[in-house]
Kinemage of the C-alpha trace (Angstrom):
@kinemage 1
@onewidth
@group {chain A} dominant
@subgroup {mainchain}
@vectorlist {calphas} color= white
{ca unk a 1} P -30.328 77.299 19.726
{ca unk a 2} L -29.807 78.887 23.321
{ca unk a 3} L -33.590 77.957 24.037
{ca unk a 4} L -33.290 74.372 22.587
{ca unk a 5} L -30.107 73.854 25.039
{ca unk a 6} L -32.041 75.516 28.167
{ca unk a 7} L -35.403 73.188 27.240
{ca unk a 8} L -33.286 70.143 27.102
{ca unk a 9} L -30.888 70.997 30.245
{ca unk a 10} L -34.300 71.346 32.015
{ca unk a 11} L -35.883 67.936 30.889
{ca unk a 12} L -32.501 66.077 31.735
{ca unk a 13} L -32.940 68.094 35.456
{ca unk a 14} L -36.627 66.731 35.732
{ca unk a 15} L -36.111 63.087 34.393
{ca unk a 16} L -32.635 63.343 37.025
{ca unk a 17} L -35.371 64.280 39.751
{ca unk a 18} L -38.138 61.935 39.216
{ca unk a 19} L -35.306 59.152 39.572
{ca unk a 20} L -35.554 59.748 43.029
{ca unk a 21} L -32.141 59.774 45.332
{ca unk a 22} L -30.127 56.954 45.666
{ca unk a 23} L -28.535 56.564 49.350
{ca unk a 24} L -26.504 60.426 48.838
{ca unk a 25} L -28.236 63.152 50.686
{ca unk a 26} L -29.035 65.156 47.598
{ca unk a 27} L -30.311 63.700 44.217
{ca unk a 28} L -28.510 66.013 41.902
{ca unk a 29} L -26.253 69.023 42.105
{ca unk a 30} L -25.455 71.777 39.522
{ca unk a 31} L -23.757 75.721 39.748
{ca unk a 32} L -25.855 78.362 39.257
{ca unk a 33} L -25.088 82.733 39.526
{ca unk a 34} L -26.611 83.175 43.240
{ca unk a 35} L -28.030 87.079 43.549
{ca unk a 36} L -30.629 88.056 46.561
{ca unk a 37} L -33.896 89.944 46.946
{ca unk a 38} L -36.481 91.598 48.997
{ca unk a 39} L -39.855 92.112 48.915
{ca unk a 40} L -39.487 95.582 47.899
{ca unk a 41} L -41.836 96.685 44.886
{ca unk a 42} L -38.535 98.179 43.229
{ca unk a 43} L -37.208 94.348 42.895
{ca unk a 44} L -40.553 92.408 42.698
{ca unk a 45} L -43.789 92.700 40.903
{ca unk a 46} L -47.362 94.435 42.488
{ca unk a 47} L -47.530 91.937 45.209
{ca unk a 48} L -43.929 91.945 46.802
{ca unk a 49} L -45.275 89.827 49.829
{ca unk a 50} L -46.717 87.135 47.383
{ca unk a 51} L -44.573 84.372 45.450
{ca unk a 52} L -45.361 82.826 42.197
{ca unk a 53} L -46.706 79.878 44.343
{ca unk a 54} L -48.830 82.103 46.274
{ca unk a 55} L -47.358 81.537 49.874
{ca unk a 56} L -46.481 84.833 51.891
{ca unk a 57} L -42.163 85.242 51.308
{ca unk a 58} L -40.377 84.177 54.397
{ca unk a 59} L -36.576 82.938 55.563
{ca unk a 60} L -36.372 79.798 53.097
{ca unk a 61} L -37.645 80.557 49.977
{ca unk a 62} L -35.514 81.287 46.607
{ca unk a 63} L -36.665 82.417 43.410
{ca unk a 64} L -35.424 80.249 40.253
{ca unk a 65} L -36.699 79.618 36.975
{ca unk a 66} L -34.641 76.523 35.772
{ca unk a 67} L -36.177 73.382 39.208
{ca unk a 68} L -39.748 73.734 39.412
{ca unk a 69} L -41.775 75.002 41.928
{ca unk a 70} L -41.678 73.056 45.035
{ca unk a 71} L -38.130 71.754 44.993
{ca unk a 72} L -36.095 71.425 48.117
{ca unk a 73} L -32.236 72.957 47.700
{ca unk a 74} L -29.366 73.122 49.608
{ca unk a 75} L -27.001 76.355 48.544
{ca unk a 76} L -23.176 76.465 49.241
{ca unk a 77} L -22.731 78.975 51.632
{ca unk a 78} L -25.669 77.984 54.084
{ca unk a 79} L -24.358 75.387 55.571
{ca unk a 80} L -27.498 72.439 55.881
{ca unk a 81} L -30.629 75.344 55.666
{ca unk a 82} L -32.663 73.908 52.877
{ca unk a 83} L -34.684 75.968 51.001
{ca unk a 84} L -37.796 75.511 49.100
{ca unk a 85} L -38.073 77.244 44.975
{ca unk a 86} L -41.394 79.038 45.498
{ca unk a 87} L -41.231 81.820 43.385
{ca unk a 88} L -39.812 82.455 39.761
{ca unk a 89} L -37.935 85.640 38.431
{ca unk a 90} L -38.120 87.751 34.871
{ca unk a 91} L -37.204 84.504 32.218
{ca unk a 92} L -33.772 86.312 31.122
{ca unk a 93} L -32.691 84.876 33.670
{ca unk a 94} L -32.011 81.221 33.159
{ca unk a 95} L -29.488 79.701 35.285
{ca unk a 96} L -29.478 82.052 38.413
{ca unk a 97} L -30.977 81.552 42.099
{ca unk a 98} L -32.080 84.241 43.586
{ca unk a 99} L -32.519 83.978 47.560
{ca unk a 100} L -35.275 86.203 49.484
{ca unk a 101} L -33.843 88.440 52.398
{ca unk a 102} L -35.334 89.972 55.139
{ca unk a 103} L -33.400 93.334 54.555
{ca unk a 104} L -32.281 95.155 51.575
{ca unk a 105} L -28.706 95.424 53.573
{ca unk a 106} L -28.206 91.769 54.048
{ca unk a 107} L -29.522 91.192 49.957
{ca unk a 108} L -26.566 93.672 48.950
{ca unk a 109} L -23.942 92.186 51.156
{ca unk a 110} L -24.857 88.830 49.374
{ca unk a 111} L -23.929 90.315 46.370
{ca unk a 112} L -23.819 87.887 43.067
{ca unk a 113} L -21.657 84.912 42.896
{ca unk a 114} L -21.137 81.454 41.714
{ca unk a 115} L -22.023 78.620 43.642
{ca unk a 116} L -23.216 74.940 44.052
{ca unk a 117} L -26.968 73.770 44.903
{ca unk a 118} L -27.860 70.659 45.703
{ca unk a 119} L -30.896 68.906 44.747
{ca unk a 120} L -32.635 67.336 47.973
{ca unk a 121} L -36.333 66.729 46.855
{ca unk a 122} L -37.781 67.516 43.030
């Protein structure tokens, strides 16, 4: 039932997005558990460097299973930084964001919370 709710939350979010935006500044906006990561081998797979896309992690990507790959985000909290989804995490977890860090310091002061992310581009 969980899986039939996810599957159908996630087609809604795609037909939403190939809409295209209307004269707002994002096309769609949602709340989502925020966490953060580094490209430590402890937190990531055998290639900690490399994300699901295949581009080299840098300042600006997040990690999310739910948009696909690709999408452009704002998250509350960063002011207007957009960020692009370009890698995916472990699929139990379904509704969470998970934003790359340079430094395993600055990943545990993010710490986990709620917050809002904006749609920009699907």
């Amino acid at each position: 039932m969980k899986s039939a709710r996810l599957y159908i939350l996630g087609f809604l979010l795609i037909l939403v997005a190939s809409l295209g935006c209307s004269s707002r500044d994002f096309c769609y906006f949602g709340r989502a558990t925020a966490t953060a990561y580094t490209s430590h081998v402890a937190q990531t797979d055998a290639t900690p460097w490399i994300t699901a896309s295949g581009s080299r992690c840098h300042y600006g990507v997040v990690a999310c299973n739910f948009l696909p790959i690709g999408t452009k985000v704002r998250l509350e909290g960063f002011g207007s930084r957009v960020f692009i989804v370009e890698d995916r995490m472990h699929r139990r977890f379904s509704k969470r964001i998970d934003v790359w860090m340079a430094s395993n310091h600055k990943a545990i002061h993010f710490g986990k919370k709620r917050i809002k992310y904006y749609v920009i581009e699907g």
